[in-house]
C-alpha positions in Angstrom: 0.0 0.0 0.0 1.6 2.8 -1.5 -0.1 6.1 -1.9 -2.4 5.9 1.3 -2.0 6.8 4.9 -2.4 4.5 7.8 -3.0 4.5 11.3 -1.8 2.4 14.1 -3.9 1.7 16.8 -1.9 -0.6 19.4 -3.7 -2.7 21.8 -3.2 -5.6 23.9 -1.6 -6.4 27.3 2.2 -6.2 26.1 1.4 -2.6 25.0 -0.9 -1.3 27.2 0.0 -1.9 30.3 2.6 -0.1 32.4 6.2 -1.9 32.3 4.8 -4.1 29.2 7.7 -2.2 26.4 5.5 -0.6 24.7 7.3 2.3 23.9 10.1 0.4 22.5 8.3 -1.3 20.1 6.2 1.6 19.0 9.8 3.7 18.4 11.7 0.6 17.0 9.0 -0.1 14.6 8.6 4.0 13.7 12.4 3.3 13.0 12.4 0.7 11.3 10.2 2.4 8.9 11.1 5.3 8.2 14.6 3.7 7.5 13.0 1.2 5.0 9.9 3.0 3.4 9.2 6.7 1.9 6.9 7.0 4.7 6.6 9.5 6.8 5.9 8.3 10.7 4.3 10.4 13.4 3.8 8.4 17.1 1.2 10.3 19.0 2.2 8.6 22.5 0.0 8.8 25.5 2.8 9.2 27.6 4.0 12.0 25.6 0.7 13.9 25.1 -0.7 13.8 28.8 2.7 13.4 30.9 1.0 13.8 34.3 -1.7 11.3 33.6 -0.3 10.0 37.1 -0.5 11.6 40.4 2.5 12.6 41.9 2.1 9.9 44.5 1.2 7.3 42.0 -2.0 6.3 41.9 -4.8 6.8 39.4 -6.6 9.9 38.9 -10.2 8.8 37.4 -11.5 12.0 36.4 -7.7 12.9 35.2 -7.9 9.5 33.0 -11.0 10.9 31.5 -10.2 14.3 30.7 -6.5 12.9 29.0 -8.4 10.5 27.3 -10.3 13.4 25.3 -7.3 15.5 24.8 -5.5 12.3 23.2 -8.3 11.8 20.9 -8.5 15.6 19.7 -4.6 15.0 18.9 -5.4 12.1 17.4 -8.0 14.0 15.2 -5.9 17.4 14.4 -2.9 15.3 13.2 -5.5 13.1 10.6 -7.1 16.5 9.3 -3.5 17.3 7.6 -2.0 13.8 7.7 -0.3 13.6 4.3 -0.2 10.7 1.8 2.0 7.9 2.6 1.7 8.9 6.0 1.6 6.5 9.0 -0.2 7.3 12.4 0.9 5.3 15.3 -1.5 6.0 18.0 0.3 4.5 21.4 -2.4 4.7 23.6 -4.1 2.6 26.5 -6.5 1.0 24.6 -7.8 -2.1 26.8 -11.1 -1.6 26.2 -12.9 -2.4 22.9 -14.7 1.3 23.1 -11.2 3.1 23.0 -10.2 1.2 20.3 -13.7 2.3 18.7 -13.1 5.8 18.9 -9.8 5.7 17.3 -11.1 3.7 14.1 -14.2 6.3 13.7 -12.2 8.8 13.8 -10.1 7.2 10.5 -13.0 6.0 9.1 -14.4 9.8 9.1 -11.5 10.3 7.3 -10.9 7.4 4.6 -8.1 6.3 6.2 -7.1 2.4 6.8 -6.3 1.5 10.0 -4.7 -1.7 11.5 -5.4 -2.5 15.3 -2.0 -4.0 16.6 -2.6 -6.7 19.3 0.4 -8.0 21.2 0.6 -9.7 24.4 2.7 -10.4 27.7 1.7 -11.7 30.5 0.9 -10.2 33.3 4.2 -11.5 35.3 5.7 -10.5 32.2 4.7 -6.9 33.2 5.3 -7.0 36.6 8.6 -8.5 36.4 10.2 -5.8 33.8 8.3 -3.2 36.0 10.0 -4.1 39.1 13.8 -3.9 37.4 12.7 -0.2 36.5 14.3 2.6 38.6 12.1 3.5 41.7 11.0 6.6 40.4 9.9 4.9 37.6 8.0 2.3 38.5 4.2 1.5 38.8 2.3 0.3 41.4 1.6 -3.4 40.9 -2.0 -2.3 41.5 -2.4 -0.9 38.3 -0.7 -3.5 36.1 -3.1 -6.2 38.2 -6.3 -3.9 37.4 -5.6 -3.0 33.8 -5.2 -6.4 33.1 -8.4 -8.0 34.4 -9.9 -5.1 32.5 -8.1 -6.1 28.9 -10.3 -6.7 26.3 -9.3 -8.4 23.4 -9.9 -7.6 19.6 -13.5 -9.7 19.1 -12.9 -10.3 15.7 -16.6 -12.4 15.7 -18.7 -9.7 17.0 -16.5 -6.5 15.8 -16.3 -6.9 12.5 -14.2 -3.0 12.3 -11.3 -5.3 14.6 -10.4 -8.1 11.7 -7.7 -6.2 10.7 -5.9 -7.4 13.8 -2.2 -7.9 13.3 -0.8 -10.3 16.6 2.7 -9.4 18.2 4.2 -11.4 20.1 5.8 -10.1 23.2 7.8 -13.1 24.4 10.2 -13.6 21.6 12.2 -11.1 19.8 10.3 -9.2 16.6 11.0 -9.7 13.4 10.2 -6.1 12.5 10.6 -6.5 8.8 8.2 -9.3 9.0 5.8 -7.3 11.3 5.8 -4.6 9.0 4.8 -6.7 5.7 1.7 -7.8 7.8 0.5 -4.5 9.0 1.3 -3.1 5.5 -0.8 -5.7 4.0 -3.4 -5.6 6.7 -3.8 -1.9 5.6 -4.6 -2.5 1.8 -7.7 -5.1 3.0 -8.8 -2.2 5.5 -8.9 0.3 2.9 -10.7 -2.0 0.6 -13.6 -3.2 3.7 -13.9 0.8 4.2 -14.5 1.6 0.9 -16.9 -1.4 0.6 -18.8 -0.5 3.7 -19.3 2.9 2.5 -20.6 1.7 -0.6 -23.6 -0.1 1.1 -24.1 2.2 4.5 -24.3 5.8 2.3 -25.8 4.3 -1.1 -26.1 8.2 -1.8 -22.3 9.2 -2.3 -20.2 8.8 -5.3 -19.1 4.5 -4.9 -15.8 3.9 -5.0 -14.0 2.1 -7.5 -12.5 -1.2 -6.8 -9.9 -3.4 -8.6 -10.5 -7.0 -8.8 -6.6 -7.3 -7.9 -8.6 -5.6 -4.1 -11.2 -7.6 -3.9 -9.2 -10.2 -4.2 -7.1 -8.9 -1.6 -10.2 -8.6 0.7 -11.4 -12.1 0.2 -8.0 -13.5 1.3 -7.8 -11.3 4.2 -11.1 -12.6 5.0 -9.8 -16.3 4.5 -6.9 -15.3 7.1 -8.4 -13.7 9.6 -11.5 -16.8 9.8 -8.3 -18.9 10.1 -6.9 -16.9 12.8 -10.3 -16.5 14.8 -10.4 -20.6 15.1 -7.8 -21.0 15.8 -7.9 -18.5 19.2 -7.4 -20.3 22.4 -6.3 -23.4 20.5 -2.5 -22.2 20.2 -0.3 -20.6 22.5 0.3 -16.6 21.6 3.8 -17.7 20.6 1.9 -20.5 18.6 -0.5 -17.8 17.1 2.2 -15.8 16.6 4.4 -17.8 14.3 1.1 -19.2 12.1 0.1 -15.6 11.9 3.3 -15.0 10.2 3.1 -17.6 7.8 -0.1 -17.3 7.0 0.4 -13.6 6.2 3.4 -14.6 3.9 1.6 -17.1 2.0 -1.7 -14.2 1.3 1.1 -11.9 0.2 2.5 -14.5 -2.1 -0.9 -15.5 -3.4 -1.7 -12.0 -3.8 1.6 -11.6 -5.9 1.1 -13.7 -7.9 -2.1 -14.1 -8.7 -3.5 -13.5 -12.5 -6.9 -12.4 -12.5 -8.7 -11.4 -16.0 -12.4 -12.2 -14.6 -14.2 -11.8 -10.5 -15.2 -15.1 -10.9 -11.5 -16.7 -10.5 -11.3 -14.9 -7.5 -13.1 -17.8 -5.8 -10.5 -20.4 -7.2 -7.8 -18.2 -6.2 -8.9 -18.2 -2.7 -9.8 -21.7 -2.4 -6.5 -22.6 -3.2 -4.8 -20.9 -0.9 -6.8 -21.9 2.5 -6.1 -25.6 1.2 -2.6 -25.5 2.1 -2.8 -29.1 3.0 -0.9 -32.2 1.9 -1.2 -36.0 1.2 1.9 -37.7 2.1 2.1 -41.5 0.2 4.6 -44.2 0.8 5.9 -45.9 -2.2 8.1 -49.1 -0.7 10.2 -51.6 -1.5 7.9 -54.7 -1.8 7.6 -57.6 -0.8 10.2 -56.7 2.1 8.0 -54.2 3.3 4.2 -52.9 2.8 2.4 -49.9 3.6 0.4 -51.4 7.1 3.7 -52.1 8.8 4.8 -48.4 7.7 1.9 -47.6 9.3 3.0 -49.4 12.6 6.3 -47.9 12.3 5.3 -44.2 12.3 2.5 -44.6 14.7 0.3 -43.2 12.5 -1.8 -43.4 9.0 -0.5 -42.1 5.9 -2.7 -40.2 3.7 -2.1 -42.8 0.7 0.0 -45.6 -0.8 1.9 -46.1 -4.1 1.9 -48.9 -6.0 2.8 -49.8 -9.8 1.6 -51.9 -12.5 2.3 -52.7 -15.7 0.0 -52.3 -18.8 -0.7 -54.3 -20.6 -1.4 -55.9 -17.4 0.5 -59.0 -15.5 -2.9 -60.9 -14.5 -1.3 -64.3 -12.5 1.5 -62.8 -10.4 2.3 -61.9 -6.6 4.8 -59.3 -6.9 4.5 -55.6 -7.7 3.8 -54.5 -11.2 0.9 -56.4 -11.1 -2.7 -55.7 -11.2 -3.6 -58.6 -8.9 -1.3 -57.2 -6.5 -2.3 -54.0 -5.8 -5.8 -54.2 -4.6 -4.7 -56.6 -1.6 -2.5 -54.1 -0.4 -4.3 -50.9 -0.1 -7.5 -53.2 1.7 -4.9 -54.9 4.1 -4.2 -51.1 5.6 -7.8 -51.2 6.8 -7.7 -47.1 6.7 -8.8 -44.8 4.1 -6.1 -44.5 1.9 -5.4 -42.4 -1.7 -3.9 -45.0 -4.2 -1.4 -43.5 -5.9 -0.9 -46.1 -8.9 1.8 -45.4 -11.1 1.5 -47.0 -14.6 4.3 -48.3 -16.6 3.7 -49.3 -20.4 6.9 -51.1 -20.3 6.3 -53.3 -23.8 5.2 -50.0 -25.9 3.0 -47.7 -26.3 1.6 -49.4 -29.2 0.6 -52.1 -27.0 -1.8 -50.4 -25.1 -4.9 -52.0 -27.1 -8.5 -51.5 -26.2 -9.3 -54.6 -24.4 -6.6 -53.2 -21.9 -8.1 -50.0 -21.6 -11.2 -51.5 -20.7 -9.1 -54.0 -18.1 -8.1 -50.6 -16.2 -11.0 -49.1 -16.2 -13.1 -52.1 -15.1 -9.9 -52.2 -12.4 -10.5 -48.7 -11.4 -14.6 -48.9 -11.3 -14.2 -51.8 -8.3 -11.7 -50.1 -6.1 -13.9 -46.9 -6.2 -16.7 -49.1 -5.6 -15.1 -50.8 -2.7 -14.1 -46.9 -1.4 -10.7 -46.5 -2.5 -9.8 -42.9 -4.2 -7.1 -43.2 -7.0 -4.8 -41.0 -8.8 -3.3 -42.4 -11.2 0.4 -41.3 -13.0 0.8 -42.7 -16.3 3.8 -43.4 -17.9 6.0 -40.9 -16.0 9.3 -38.9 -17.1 7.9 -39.2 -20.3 10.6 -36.4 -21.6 13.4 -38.9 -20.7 14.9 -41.5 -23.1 15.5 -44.2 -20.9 11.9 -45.8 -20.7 10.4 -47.3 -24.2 7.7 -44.7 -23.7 10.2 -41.9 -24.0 10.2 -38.8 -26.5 7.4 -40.1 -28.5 5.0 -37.0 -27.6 2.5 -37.8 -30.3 1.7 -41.4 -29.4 2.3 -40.6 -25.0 -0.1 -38.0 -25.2 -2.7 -40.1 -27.7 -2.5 -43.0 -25.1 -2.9 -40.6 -21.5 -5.9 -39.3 -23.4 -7.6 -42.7 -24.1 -6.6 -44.1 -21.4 -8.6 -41.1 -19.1 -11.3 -41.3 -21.5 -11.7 -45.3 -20.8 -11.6 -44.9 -17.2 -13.8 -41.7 -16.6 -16.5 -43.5 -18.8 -17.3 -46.0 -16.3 -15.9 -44.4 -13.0 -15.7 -41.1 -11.3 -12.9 -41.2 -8.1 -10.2 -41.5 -10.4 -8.2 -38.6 -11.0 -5.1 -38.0 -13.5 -1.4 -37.2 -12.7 1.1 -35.3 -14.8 4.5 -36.0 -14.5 7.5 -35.2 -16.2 11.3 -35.6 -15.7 12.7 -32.4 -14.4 14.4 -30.2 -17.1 18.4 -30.8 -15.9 19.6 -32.8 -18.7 17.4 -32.4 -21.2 17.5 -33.9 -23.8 19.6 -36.0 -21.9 22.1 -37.2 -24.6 23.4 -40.5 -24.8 20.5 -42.5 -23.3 19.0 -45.9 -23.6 16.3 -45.0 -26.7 17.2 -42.3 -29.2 15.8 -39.2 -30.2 13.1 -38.6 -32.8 14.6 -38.9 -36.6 14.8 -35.6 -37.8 12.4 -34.3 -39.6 9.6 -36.7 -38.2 6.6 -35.2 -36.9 8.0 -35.7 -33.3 11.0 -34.1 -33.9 9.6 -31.4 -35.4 7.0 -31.0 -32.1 10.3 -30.8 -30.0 12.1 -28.8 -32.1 10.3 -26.1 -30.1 12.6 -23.0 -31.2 12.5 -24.1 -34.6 16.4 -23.9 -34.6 16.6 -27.7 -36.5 18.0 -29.4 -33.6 16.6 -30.7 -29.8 19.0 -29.2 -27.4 18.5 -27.8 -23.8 17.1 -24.4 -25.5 13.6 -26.5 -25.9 10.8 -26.6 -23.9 11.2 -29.9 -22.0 7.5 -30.2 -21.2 4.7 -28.4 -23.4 5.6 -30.8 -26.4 3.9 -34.0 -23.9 1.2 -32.3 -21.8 -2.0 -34.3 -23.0 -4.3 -30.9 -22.3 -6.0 -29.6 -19.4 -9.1 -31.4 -20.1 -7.6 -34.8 -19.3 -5.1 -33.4 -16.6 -6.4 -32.9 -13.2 -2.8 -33.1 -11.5 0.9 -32.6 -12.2 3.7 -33.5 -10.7 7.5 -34.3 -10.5 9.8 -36.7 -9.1 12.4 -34.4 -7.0 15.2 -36.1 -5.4 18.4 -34.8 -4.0 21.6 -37.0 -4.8 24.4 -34.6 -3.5 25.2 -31.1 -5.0 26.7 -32.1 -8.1 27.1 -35.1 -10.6 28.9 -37.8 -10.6 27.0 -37.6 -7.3 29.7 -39.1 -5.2 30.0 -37.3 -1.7 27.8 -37.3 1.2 26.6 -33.3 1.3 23.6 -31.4 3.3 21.2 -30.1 0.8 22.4 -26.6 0.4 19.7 -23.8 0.9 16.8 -23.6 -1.2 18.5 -26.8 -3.3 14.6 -28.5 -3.0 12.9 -25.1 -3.9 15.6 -24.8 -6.8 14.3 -28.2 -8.3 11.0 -27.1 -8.2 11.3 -24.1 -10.2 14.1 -24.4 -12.1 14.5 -28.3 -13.0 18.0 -28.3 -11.1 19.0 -25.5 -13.4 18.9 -22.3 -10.7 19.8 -19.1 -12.3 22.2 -17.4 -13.8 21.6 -20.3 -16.8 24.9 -21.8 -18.6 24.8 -21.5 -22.2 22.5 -23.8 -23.7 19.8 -24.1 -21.2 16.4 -23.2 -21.9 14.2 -21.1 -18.8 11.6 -23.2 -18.3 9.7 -22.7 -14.5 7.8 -25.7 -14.3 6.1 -24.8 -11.3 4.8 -21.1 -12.8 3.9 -22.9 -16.4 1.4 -25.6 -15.0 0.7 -24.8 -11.2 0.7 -21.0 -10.9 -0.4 -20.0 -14.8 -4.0 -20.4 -15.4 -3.7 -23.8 -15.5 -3.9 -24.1 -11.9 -3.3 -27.4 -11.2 -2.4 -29.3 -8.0 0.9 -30.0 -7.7 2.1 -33.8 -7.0 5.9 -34.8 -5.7 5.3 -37.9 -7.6 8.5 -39.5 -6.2 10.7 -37.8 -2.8 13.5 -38.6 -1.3 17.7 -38.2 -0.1 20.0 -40.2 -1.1 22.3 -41.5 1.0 25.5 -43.0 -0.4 27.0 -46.0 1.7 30.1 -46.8 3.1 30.7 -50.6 2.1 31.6 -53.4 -0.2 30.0 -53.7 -3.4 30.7 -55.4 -6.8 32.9 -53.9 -9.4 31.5 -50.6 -11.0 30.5 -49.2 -7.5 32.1 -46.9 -4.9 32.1 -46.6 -1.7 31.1 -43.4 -0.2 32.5 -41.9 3.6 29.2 -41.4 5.6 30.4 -36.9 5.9 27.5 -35.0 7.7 25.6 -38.6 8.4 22.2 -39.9 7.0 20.0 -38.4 9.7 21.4 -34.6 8.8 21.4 -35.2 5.2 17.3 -36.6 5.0 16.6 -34.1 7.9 17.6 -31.5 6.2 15.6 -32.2 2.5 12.5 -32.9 4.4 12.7 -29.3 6.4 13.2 -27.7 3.5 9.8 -28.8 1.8 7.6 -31.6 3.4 7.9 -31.1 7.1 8.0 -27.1 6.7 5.1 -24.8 7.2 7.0 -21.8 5.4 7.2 -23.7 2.2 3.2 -24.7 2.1 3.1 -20.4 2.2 4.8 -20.4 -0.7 3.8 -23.2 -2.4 0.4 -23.7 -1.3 -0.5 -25.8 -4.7 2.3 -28.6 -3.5 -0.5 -31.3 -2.1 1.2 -34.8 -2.2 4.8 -35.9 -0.8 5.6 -39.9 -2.5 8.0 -41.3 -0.1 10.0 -43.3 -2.4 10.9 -46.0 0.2 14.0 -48.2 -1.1 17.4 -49.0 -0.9 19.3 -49.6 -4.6 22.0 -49.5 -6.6 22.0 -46.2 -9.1 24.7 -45.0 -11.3 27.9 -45.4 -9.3 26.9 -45.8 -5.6 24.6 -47.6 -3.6 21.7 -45.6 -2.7 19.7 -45.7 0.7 16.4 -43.3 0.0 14.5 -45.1 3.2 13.3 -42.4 6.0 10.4 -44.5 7.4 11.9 -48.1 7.8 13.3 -48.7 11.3 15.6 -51.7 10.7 18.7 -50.5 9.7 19.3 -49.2 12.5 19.3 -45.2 12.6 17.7 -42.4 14.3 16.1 -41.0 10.7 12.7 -42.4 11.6 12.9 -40.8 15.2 14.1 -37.4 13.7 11.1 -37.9 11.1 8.3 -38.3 14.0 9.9 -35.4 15.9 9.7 -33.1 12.6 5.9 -35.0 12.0 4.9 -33.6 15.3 5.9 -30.1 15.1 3.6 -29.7 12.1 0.4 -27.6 12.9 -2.7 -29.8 13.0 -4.4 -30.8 10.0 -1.6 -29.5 7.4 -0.4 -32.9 6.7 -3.8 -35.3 6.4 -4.0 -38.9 8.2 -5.9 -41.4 6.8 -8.8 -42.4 9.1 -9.5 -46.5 10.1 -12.2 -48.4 7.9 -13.2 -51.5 6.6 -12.4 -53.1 3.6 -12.4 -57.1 2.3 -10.5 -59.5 4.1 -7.6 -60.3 2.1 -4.6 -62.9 2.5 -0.6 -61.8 1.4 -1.0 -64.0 -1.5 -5.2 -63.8 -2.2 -5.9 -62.2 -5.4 -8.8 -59.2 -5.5 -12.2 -60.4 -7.7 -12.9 -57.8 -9.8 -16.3 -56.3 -10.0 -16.7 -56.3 -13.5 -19.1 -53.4 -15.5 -20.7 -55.0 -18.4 -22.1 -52.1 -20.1 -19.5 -49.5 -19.9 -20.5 -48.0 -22.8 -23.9 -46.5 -21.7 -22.6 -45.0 -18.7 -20.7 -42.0 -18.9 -19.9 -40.4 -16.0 -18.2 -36.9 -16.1 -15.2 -37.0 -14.4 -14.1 -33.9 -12.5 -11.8 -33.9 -9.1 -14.9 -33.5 -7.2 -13.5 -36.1 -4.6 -10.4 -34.9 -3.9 -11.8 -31.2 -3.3 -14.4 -32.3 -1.2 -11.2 -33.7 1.0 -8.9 -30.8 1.1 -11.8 -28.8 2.0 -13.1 -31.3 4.6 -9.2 -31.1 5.9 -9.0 -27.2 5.4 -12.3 -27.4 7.9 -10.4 -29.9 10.5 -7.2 -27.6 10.3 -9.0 -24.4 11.2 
């Protein structure tokens, strides 16, 4: 907020009452400013304006309180007649009850000017301790702290509707004044917007103000915040609040950024998306040594979903994964309500995807929704890449992901579609298993994508295989972290941002080498118009072991350890509230559960198996527990079929597919992130 003034009004305990420091805050945060800002700053302090509103003995003059009172709103009045723009008005005044606050934000809305009622707290101790280490002269009678204090009334955001633009302080831990000031800054903008509004409908007489969508939109997620924010009182401790407050504010400000509106009605979507900063998190595990129930054991707790894969053409008469037999057993064995997360591989050709296969799946699909199971099925992923048969053949990939959701949403509606690409470092990734298109071929010429007669890095790595948003509900990517750079050889920490770096930029974080395309996955599919939810399809640090292995491989010195190294990847994105701010579209971790050999090492991903022996799954629950309640979803206990390790699931077949069509949206999986938006706030 730019070109508009703004007035402070400070309440709470840590800044009304005596002792509390509310005079250093009000001057640190005037400094802090005027140092960073082309604002202008004037503190009208109480203290300041009536000096002797104490008797010389100390105690508390009633009819002196009343008469100061008066003469600090008439300042607060003169200075708003010939406030300039930009200007901001910090009113540091003893504002404990809801009626002082009242008067103040009258007297701005008599003068179109936003206002932003700052609520921090301190205990009462609090007060009462830092009162006592004040010089004698100084000092306050306890009596006063103790009765201001039972008189403190809080901001009633439910029955004050003129007190949502509440930002919290909190007294007990150091301010981030930067960060404080983003949120009153932004708090001012909705305020300006709810005045402007409210004059509209009170005095239908006078000339109505025009409003931006980019403000509405601003309004409705400061609505969305502060309902948040009013659930969530007296469920959170004020540092708690505090801290949630913060991020919350960060991720509105980003949304608000970023957000590309051409129509009101998107504002809606825009704001959906951002209170459903929830996630699933899958577990995707190295069968048959393991299975998702016992992960379940392990961690004490559901997971939101399991991955599985299977081939297709489909492996009918087998026990192991990649089989279509297989994978029913194992999501009804968890007995909860699980998301499958089934990845498909076409591993003899595309070409061999016929239609009595498509009608296999689908018929596949129908009785697992039918028996309650949700699915979101990834076909045929890294797609881009040339080591899978499928690979670089955009024409016939995205003619198969197309019929493929065509056969399944014709019989079935819980089935929704996953996205998901290689990530760009590499690409084209010379010198792989399968070659590239022949030149001049119709594929070559749809990757060819700057027309320059060759496929290099300068392509677009994605657009040429994206099926089309109709047949898209999800995307995704498979984001690992091997070490900081290739041959991937030495046990590292993550560096800073390295997960948040993969996202964006494919591995390829500014400033670009020569001969590397820009291409922000994240801004083309999730943040664009497109707007889709955003799937970690696989996730996991690799650790590289110290042992003996067969010719080829090397053995790798342990460095920071595997507990700092996983730790540190899951902080940076799963297990960290700061990133669902930013990223609020991220809405499924895979755990990609399993120890192998890769390239030149052997490779331990595993943070949820307990057996070998480390503390990574005891770090994990720690992290797990810090999260706020309801950001990551559980699955919740339920009943499927009995099943046996080696019984085989009886397919519920659908013998007239044909006439029943049933439109497939994502209706499902809404309905869940709202029902878990609900449970979080």
């Amino acid at each position: 907020m730019e070109h508009q003034s703004l007035v402070l009004i400070f309440c709470g305990k840590f800044v009304c009452l005596p002792a509390s420091g509310k005079t250093t805050l009000a001057h640190n945060l005037r400094d802090h400013i005027t140092s960073t800002t082309n604002r202008k700053v004037k503190l009208i302090s109480y203290d300041d304006v009536i000096p002797e509103w104490r008797s010389p003995n100390g105690g508390d003059r009633a009819e002196d309180f009343k008469i100061s009172r008066s003469k600090a709103l008439q300042v607060v009045q003169d200075v708003l007649k010939s406030v300039s723009d930009q200007s901001v008005v910090m009113v540091d005044d003893n504002n404990y009850y809801i009626s002082m606050r009242y008067e103040i934000y009258q007297i701005a809305r008599n003068y179109g000017i936003p206002y932003v009622i700052i609520h921090a707290d301190c205990s009462k101790e609090e007060c009462l301790s830092r009162n006592s280490k004040r010089a004698v002269n100084d000092r306050v009678p306890d009596l006063i702290i103790e009765t201001m204090s039972a008189k403190f009334q809080k901001p009633n955001l439910m029955s004050n509707s003129w007190e949502q633009f509440t930002v919290i302080a909190d007294a007990a831990t150091s301010l981030d004044l930067a960060a404080l000031w983003r949120q009153i800054d932004d708090s001012g903008s909705s305020s300006l917007v709810w005045l402007q509004i409210k004059e509209e409908r009170e005095l239908p007489s006078k000339e109505i103000h025009s409003i931006s969508l980019k403000e509405r939109l601003n309004l409705e997620l400061s609505k969305a915040v502060n309902v948040i924010m009013k659930s969530l009182a007296g469920k959170r401790t004020p540092q708690e609040l505090a801290i949630m407050a913060k991020t919350i504010s960060e991720a509105k400000r980003n949304t608000f950024r970023n957000a590309i509106i051409d129509n009101e009605d998107q504002i809606a979507d825009i704001v959906s998306s951002f209170v459903e900063s929830v996630a699933f998190i899958t577990s995707w595990l190295e069968t048959p040594t393991d299975n998702s129930w016992q992960v379940n054991s392990r961690l004490g707790r559901n997971l939101s979903g399991v991955h599985y894969a299977q081939q297709i053409p489909h492996i009918a008469n087998s026990t192991g994964n990649d089989t279509s037999s297989w994978v029913g057993p194992q999501v009804f064995k968890t007995q909860c309500s699980n998301l499958l997360f089934l990845t498909l591989y076409p591993v003899q050709g595309l070409d061999k995807i016929v239609d009595s296969e498509l009608q296999f799946l689908a018929n596949q699909m129908y009785a697992y929704n039918q028996a309650g199971i949700k699915v979101l099925i990834r076909f045929a992923p890294e797609m881009n890449g040339n080591w899978f048969i499928w690979g670089q053949q955009p024409a016939a990939y995205k003619a198969a992901f197309r019929a493929i959701y065509y056969a399944v949403n014709n019989v079935t509606s819980d089935v929704a579609f996953v996205w998901s690409p290689n990530l760009q470092g590499g690409y084209p990734y010379p010198g792989g298993t399968y070659p590239l298109p022949t030149a001049g071929s119709a594929d070559f010429k749809t990757l060819d994508t700057n027309n320059d007669g060759n496929i290099t890095g300068l392509d677009d790595p994605y657009t040429p295989y994206y099926p089309g948003d109709d047949v898209v509900d999800w995307v995704g990517m498979s984001i690992y972290y091997f070490g900081h750079v290739w041959p991937w050889t030495v046990n590292l920490v993550p560096y800073p941002g390295q997960f948040i770096d993969n996202l964006l930029y494919g591995g390829n974080p500014p400033p670009l080498a020569a001969g590397i395309g820009s291409y922000n996955f994240y801004s083309m599919f999730v943040t664009s118009n497109r707007s889709k939810p955003f799937a970690v399809s696989e996730f996991g640090a690799s650790f590289h072991e110290n042992g003996t292995y067969p010719a080829g491989y090397v053995s790798v010195a342990p460095g920071p350890g595997e507990v700092a190294i996983k730790q540190n990847w899951w902080r940076q994105s799963m297990l960290n509230t700061s990133f669902y701010a930013q990223f609020p579209k991220v809405k499924l971790f895979g755990l990609f559960e399993f120890r192998k050999f890769e390239e030149t090492t052997f490779r331990d991903f595993q943070i949820t198996n307990t057996s070998a022996g480390n503390n990574v799954t005891a770090a994990l629950l720690a992290d797990m527990d810090l999260m706020p309640s309801g950001m990551i979803l559980y699955a919740t206990p339920t009943s499927y079929p009995a099943v046996t390790d080696t019984g085989t699931l009886a397919l519920k077949w659908y013998p007239s597919a044909a006439t029943h069509t049933i439109n497939n949206g994502i209706s499902w999986l809404s309905l869940l992130l709202i029902i878990a938006m609900i449970l979080y706030i």
